[in-house]
N, C-alpha and C positions, 0 to 999 in steps of 0.2 A: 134146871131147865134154862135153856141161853133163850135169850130177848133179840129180835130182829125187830130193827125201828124200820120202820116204808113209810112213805105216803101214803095218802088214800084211796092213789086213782085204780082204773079199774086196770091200770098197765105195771103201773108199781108195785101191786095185789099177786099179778103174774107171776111176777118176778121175785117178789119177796115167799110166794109158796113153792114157787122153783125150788128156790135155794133151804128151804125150810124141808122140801122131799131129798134133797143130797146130803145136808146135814143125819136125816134120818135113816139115810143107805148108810153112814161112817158110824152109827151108834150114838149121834146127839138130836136128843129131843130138846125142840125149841115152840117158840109162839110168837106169834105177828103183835107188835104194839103202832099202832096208826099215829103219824104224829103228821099235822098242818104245817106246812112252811108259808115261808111270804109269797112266792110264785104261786103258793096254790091257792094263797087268800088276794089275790090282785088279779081282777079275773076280767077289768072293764078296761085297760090300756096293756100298750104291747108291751113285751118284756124289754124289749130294745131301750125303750123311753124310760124306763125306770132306772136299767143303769145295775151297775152292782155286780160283784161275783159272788156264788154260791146261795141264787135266790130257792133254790129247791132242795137244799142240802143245809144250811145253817144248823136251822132249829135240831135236826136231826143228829146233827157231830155235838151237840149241845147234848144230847141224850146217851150219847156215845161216853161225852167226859164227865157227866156225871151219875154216870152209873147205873140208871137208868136203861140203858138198853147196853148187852155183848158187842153184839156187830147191826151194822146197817146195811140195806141193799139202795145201791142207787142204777139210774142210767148213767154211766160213766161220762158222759158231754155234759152232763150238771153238773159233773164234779171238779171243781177249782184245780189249777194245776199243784198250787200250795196248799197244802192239810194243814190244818190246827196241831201244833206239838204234842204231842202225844199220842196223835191217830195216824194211822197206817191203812193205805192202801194194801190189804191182806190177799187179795184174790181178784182175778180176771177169767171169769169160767171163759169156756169158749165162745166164740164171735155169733150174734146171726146176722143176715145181709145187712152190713151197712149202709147202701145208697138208698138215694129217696126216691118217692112212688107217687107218679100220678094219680088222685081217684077221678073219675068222672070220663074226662076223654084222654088220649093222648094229645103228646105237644104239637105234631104237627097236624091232627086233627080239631085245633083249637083255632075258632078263625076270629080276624082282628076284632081285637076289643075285646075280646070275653077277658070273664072274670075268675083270675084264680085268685085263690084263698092261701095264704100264709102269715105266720106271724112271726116269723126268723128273717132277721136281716141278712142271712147269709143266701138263701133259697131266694127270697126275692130280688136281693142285687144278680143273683145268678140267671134267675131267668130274665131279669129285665136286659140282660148281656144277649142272651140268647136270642130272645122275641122281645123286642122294644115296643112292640105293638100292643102286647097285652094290658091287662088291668091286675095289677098286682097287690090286692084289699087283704088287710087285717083278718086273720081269725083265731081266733081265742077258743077252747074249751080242751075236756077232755076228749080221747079219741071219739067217740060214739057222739060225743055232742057237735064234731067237726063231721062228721061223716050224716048226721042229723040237718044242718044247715045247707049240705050239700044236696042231699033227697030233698030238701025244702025249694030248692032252686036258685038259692043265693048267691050260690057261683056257679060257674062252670065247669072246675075242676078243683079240686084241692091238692097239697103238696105235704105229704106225710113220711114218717123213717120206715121204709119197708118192714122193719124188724119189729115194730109194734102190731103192724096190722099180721105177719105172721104169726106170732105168738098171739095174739088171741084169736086165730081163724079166721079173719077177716083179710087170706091173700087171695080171696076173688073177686075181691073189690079193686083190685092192682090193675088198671087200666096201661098202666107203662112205668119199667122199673127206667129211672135216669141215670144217664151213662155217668160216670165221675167228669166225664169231660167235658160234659154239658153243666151238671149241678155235682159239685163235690162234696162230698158228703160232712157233716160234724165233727171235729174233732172225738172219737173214743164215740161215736151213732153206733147203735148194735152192741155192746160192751156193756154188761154189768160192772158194778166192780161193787167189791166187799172189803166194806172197809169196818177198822177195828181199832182198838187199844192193843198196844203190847201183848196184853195177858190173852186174847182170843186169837192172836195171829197163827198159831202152830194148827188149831184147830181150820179156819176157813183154807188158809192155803193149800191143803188139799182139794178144793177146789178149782187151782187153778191149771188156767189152759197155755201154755207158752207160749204157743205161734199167737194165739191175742195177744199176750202181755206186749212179744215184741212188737206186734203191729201196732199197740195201741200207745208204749213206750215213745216210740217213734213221731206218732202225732200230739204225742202230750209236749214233747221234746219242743215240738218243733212252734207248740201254740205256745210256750212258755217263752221262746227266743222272740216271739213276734210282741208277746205281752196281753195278750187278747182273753177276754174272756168268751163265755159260749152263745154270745147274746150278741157277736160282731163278725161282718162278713169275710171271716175266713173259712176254708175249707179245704179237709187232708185224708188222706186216702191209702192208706200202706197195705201191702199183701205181703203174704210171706210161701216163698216157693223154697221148700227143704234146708236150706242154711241160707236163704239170702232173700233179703230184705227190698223193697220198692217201694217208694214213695213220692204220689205227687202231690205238690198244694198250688192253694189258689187263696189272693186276696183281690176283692171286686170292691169299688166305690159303690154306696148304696144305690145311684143313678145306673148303675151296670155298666157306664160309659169305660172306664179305667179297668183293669184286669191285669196283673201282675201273677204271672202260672212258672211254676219251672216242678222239676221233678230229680229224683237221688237214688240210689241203690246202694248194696252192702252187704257185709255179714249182717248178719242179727242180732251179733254180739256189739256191734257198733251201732245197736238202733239208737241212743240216744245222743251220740254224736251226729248220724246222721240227720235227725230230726233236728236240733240244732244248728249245723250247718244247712240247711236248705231253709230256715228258717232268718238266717245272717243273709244267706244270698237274695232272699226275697225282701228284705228292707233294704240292701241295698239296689234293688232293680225299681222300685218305687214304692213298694209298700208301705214304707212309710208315711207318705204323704198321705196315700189313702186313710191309713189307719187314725194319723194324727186329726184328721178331717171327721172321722166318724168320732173319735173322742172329744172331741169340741175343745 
C-alpha cells in the first residue's frame, strides 16, 4: 500500500484524498499519514517575518527520503523551486482557479479604512497598490479559522486563493474573484503537485495534467530567475491556449508604492525559457531593487 505524506489542514486533507481516489481509479491503494511542518507549528507571526523556503514542505520531503512515506501532495506555491536530490516533482493534476478571492465585500465596495485581512506579502503589497486607503492587517489560521474571524467582525473583508474555498464548497462565500491585473496570483496558486522518489514517479505521473505543468513550468521558471521564494511579493499568472503559452508577472514593494509588471507569450514548449526570460527582463526593469529591499 503506497503512503501519501499531507499536512493536516482541512485543505491539504482535500487534496491528499483527492489524489488517494485517482491512485485508487489506476489500481493503487494507498493511506494518508498527517505530518506537522514548521508553517503549521508557527501560527502567532506572519510567514513573511520568519523568512525561509519550504516552511510547509520540509518535514514532509524528510518523509519522502526516508522512506517513510511514497509520495506527497502539497499546494504547489509551498513548494521550493529546488527539490532535495532525489525527490521529483512527479505530477501536476490539473489546475483549479488560480486568482485570489475577496470574502466579505468587494474591492470597490470597501470604503476608506476598512480592514482586510491577509498574511502574504504578495496580496498585501498588491492591494496596497491598488487601494492605498485601505487597512491591510495580519491573518493567520487555517481556512475556516480565517473565514471565522471574518463572521466575528475583525475585518472587513478577507483575501483568500479561490481554489481553496472551491474545493471545499465554500465558493459562495466569493464576494469577488480578483482580476490578475489588480492582485496576481502565486506563483504555482491552484496546482497540486506530487512529488516523489525516483521509484514512485512512473506510478504518480499518470496523474498529470500538461496544459498545468506548462502553465505552472512557466511561473516556476520565472520565480526561480527572480530568486524569490513564496513568502515575497511577486506574482505570475500563465494560461495556455492550445499550443501557446501567456504570461504575466508582477513584482510590487511591500508599501505598494513601486510596481515593476511586464508580460510574454510562446509555444509551450518554450515555457521554461519563457518563464525565465520575463523574469531577466523584470530585474532588469527594477525588480531588483525591490526585491533586494524586501530581503534585507
Amino acid at each position: 500500500m503506497l503512503v501519501i505524506a499531507s499536512r493536516g489542514s482541512q485543505l491539504a486533507l482535500w487534496q491528499a484524498h483527492w489524489v488517494e481516489r485517482q491512485l485508487a481509479a489506476l489500481g493503487y491503494p494507498s493511506r494518508i499519514d498527517i505530518i506537522k511542518t514548521t508553517g503549521d507549528k508557527i501560527t502567532d507571526v506572519p510567514l513573511a517575518q520568519v523568512g525561509g523556503k519550504g516552511l510547509f514542505t520540509k518535514e514532509i520531503e524528510e518523509a519522502l527520503l526516508d522512506g517513510r512515506a511514497d509520495l506527497a501532495v502539497h499546494s504547489l506555491k509551498d513548494l521550493p523551486t529546488e527539490l532535495p536530490a532525489g525527490l521529483v516533482l512527479a505530477a501536476t493534476p490539473a489546475r483549479e482557479d488560480p486568482r485570489d478571492a475577496l470574502v466579505g465585500k468587494r474591492l470597490a465596495d470597501l470604503s476608506t479604512g476598512a480592514k482586510v485581512g491577509t498574511s502574504s506579502q504578495r496580496r498585501a503589497a498588491q492591494l496596497r497598490n491598488a487601494r492605498p486607503d485601505l487597512r491591510i492587517e495580519p491573518v493567520r489560521g487555517n481556512l475556516d479559522t480565517r473565514l471565522r474571524k471574518l463572521d466575528e467582525g475583525q475585518y472587513d473583508a478577507i483575501v483568500l486563493a479561490a481554489a481553496g474555498l472551491k474545493r471545499l464548497g465554500w465558493e459562495e462565500r466569493i464576494a469577488e474573484i480578483l482580476s490578475p491585473d489588480i492582485v496576481c496570483p502565486a506563483v504555482g496558486q491552484g496546482a497540486l503537485a506530487i512529488e516523489t522518489g525516483q521509484s514512485g514517479f512512473a506510478v504518480c505521473r499518470q496523474m498529470n495534467h500538461a496544459p498545468t505543468q506548462w502553465a505552472v513550468t512557466a511561473e516556476r521558471s520565472l520565480l526561480a530567475a527572480l530568486g524569490g521564494g513564496c513568502q515575497v511579493p511577486i506574482g505570475a499568472y500563465a494560461t495556455v491556449a492550445g499550443e501557446r503559452l501567456s504570461l504575466q508577472a508582477v513584482v510590487v514593494s511591500p508599501d505598494g508604492v513601486h510596481v515593476v509588471r511586464d508580460r510574454s507569450e510562446g509555444p509551450v514548449a518554450d515555457a521554461l525559457r519563457i518563464g525565465r526570460e520575463l523574469g531577466e527582463a523584470l530585474l532588469a526593469a527594477g525588480a531588483d531593487t525591490i526585491l533586494e529591499s524586501v530581503y534585507g
